[in-house]
Every structure is written in C-alpha cells, then in structure tokens.
C-alpha positions in Angstrom: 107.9 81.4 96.0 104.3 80.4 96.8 100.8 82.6 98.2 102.0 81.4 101.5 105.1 83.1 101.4 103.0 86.1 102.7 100.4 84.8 104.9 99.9 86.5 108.3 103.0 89.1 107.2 103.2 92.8 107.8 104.2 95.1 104.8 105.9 98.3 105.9 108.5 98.7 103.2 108.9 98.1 99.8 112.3 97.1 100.7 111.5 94.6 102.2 110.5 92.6 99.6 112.3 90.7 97.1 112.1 91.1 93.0 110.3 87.2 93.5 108.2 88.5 96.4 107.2 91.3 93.9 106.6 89.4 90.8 103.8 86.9 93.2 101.8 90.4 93.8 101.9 91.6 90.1 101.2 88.0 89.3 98.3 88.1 92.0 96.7 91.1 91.0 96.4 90.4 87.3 94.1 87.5 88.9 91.8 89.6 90.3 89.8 91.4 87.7 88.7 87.6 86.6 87.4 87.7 90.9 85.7 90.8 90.9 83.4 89.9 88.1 83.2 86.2 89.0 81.4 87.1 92.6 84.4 85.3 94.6 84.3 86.1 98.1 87.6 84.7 99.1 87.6 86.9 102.7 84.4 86.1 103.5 84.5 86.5 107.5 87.9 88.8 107.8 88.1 92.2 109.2 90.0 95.2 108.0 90.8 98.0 110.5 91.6 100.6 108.0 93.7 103.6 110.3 94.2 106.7 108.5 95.6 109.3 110.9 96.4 112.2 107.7 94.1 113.0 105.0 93.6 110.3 102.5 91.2 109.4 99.4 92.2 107.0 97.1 94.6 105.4 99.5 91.6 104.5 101.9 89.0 103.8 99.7 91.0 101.7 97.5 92.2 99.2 100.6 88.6 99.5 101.7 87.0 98.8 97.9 89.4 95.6 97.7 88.5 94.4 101.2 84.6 94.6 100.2 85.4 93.0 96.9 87.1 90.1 98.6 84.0 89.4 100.9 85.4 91.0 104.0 84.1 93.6 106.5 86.0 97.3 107.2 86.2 99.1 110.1 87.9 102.5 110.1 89.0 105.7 111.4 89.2 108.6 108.5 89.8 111.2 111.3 92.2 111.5 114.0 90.6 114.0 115.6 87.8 111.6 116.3 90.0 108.9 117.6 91.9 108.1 121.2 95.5 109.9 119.6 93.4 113.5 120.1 93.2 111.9 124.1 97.1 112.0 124.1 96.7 108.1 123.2 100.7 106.4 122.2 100.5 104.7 118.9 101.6 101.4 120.4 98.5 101.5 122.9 96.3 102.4 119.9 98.0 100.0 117.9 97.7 97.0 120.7 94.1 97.7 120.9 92.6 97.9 117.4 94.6 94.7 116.9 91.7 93.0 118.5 89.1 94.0 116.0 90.4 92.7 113.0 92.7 90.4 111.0 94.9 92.8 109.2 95.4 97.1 109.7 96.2 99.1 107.2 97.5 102.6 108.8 98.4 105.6 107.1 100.2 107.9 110.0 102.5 111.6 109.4 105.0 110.1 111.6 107.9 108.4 109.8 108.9 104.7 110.9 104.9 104.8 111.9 104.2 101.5 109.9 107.0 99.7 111.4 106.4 100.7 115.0 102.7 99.7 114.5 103.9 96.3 113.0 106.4 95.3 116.4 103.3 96.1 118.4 100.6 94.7 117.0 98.8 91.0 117.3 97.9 90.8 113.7 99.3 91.7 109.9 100.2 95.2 109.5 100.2 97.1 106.0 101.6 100.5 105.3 99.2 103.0 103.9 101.8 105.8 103.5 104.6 106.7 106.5 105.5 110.3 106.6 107.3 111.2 104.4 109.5 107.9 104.0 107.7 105.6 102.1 104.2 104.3 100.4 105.0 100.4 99.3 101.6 99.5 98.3 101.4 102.6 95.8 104.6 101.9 94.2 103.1 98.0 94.0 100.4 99.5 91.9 102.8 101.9 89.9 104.7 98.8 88.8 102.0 97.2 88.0 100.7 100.2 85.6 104.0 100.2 83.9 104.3 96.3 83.5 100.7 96.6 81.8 101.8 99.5 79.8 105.5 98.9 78.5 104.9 94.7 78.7 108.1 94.9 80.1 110.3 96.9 83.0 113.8 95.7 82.9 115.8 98.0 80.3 113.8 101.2 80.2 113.9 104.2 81.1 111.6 106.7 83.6 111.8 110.0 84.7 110.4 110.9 88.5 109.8 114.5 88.7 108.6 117.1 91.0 109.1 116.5 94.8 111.6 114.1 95.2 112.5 114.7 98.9 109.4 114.6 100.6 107.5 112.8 97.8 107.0 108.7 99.9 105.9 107.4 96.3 108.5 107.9 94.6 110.7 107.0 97.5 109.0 103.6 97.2 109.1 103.5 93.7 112.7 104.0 92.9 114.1 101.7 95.6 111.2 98.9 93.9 113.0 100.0 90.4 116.3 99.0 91.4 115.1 95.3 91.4 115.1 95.9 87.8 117.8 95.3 85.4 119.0 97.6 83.3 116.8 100.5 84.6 117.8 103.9 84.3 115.9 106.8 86.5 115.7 110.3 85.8 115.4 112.5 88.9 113.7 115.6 87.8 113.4 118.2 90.9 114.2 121.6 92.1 117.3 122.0 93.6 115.3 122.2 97.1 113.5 119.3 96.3 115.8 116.9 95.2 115.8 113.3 96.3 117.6 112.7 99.7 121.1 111.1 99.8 120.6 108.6 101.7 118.4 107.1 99.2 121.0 107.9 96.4 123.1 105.8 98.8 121.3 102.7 98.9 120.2 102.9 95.2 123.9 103.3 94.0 124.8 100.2 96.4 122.1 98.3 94.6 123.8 99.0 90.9 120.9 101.3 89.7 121.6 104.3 87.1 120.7 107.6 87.7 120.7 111.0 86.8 119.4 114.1 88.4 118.3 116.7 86.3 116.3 120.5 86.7 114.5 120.7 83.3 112.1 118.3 82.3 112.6 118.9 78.4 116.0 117.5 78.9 114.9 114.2 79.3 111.3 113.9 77.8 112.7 112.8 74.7 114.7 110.1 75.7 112.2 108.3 78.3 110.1 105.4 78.3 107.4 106.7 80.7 107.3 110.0 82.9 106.0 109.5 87.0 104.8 113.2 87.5 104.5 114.1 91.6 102.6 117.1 93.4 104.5 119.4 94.9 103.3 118.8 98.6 102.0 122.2 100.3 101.7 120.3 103.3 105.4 119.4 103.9 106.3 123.3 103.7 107.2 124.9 106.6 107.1 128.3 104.7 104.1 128.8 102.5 106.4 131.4 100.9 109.1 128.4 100.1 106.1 126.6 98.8 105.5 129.3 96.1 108.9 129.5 94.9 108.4 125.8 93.5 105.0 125.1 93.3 104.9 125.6 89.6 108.1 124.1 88.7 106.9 121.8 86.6 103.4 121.4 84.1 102.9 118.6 82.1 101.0 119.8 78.9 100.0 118.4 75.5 102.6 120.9 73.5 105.3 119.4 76.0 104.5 115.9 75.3 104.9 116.0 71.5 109.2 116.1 72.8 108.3 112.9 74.0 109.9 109.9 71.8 106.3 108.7 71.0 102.4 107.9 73.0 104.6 107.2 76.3 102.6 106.5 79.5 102.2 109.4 81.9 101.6 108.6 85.3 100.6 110.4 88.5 100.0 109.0 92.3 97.4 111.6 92.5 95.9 114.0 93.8 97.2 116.8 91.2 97.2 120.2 91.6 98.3 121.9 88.5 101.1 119.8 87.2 99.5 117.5 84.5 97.2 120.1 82.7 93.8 119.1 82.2 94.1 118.9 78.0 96.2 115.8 78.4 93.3 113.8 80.1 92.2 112.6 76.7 95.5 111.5 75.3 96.8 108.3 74.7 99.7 109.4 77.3 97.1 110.1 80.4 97.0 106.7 82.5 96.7 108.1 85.7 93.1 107.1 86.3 93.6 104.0 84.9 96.3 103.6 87.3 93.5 103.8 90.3 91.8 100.9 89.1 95.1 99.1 89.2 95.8 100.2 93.2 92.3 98.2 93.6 93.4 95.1 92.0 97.4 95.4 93.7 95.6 95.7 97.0 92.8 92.7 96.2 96.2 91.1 95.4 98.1 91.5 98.8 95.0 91.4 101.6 94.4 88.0 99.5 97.5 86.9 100.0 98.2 88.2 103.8 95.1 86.8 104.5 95.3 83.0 103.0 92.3 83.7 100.7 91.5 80.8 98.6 91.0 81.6 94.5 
C-alpha cells in the first residue's frame, strides 16, 4: 500500500476502504502536525470546492482549515439557498459544473447516496462530507484516529456508541470502520426508537464483529474502554413531540463517569446539546475538543493524499 494508492480517488464510504487503506490515512495524518508547523505547502496551486448543502461547522471549516494549511485555495457554498439547487438545479448538473473549478469537492448533502451520485458524475475526486443520514467516513477517520492516540491500540477493546443510533451517519461510519478491527466488541446504547438499523447489524455480523445492544448506559460503563456519546438529532424528527420523548435519554456527567473502569476517553462528533454535561469538560475523560484538532490533521491527511502532495 503506497500514497498513490489514493491519488485522484473519490471517498464516499468508509466501506470502501480496506483496514490497509485505513492504516495509510492514520499513518498520514500523524505526519501532518510536523507540516503545519514546518510551513509545507504541499497543495500549493489546488482548488477545493467545498459544497455544503445542510448546516455544517466543524465539518466545513475543518476540510477548509486543512486545504489552507496545505497551500491550497477554497471555494465554497455554506448555503443552499444561495446556490443553483434553490433554481430547481439536479445534483448531477450542479455536480458536472463545479467539477470545473477545482481539483477535488467535498459535499455535504441531506440526501442519502448523495456522495456517491456526485462521485459517478463528476470530472474530478469527490469526498463525502456527511450523506443523509447514511454515512460520514471522514469523521469516523478522525474518531479512529482519537482512539488510536488515546488507547495506543484498537484491536481488542471495547466501545460503547450511544444515543441516536439510527439516524446518527457517524456512528454508522464508525462501527462498520470498527469491524476492521480484531477482537472489537461494540456496545449499542439507544432508545428502543433509536436503535441502530438492521441492515447494518447485517453487514456487521457478516463481517465477524461482536455486539450488544443495550438501553441503560450504566450497564456497560463499567466494562468499556472508551464511550462515543451522539446528539439526539432534532432535525431527523418528524414529530417534535417524538423528539421530546428521547431527547434526554442519555447525560453524561462527572458522578456517572466514576462507574467507569478508570480515566477512559469520552468522545463526541459534536455539536452537543445536553448529553455530555459541561462539568466533565475539565476531566481527564473529555477529549472531544481534542478530537477536532485531530479531524484537521485526518483531513490534511486524505486531500494530501487524493491530491499527490509531496511531503
């Protein structure tokens, strides 16, 4: 496996890469803090379209933060309501076009199986920035690279996702990228309406992963390795009234984390509402910010190597 395995590639899914293909990010990114503060301009010259069609902050301004880091330019649309899709424009038309400003596009889109219609149309490399409710493979890049740098080691332990699990892409992302893991064991912790869809459960059984589904959080804190907490997405309701019946299902606190087994990493894909309360910020457990710094240096990693930067 070498940096050109992924030059001029689209990434739409997480499952489409290999456990090798994975390791070359990681590997990649852990590179790139030595580049930010070495001046490096590797992309010197390259264009970014950045294509955010649903509300976005650290999502955008990380992919646009790494681009700038590397030396390259951004263009972007933050609002669809100011681009051609408010006209009645088709994806595939928009998709076709902005392909001619830029070298790579990174779209975020509320349709699912956006990212992949937008990579069979377009001209140049096309990255997923989050696709409906499916899937978000850059993010769950980044959350493996948080628990890599926090547990030294993945294979053989043990995580719980909890919160929404069935409209939640990240941890959609993140479970199928933990099944390239030996020895992992997930903990599914969700309200009965939110648990995580069957299909999924399908393909992660076929690939030999363990799992368990549980309601109560306390059930498994004790016995985990590192907890991936989730908002419970207002957005996805169709009911505000459905939303309130689960919106405080779950709330992460300091008392609550003393069950845990010892100073295991919490994180979060962000942005939280009320279910990591603020009085764990300043624990040893709180990595969730950290973890932004680490979507920066994942995405350095993978516009690099799409984009046959030299380092």
């Amino acid at each position: 496996m070498t940096e050109t395995s992924f030059l001029g590639k689209s990434l739409v899914s997480i499952r489409d890469l290999t456990r090798e293909h994975i390791n070359l990010i990681l590997d990649e990114a852990e590179k790139m803090e030595k580049i930010i503060h070495s001046g490096k301009k590797p992309l010197v010259g390259k264009v970014m379209v950045s294509l955010f069609m649903e509300p976005s902050t650290r999502t955008r301004l990380s992919f646009e933060s790494a681009m700038h880091r590397l030396g390259g330019a951004v263009i972007s649309v933050s609002d669809p309501k100011s681009s051609s899709a408010a006209k009645g424009e088709s994806l595939s038309d928009t998709i076709r076009t902005v392909a001619n400003y830029g070298d790579v596009i990174v779209i975020r889109h509320p349709m699912e199986g956006s990212a992949r219609l937008a990579a069979e149309f377009s001209s140049v490399p096309v990255i997923s920035g989050g696709s409906g409710a499916e899937e978000h493979p850059t993010q769950a890049l980044l959350d493996l690279l948080t628990l890599k740098r926090e547990l030294k080691e993945i294979e053989g332990k043990r995580i719980a996702l909890v919160g929404d699990l069935k409209y939640g892409r990240t941890v959609h992302s993140l479970a199928y990228s933990l099944a390239k893991y030996k020895g992992v064991i997930i903990d599914f912790v969700s309200p009965q309406s939110l648990k995580i869809r069957d299909e999924i459960k399908t393909d992660l059984k076929e690939a030999g992963l363990e799992f368990h589904e549980e309601e109560s959080l306390i059930n498994v804190i004790s016995r985990v390795d590192a907890i991936y907490m989730t908002r419970i997405q207002k957005e996805r309701f169709a009911q505000e009234s459905e939303y309130a019946k689960v919106k405080d299902a779950y709330v992460l606190t300091k008392k609550i984390m003393k069950e845990a087994k010892g100073p295991i990493p919490v994180l979060h894909p962000l942005p939280r509402v009320n279910e990591i309360d603020y009085d764990l910020d300043e624990t040893v457990h709180a990595v969730y910010f950290s973890q932004t710094f680490n979507g920066v240096l994942t995405r350095m990693a993978l516009l690099n190597l799409i984009l046959g930067g030299k380092i």
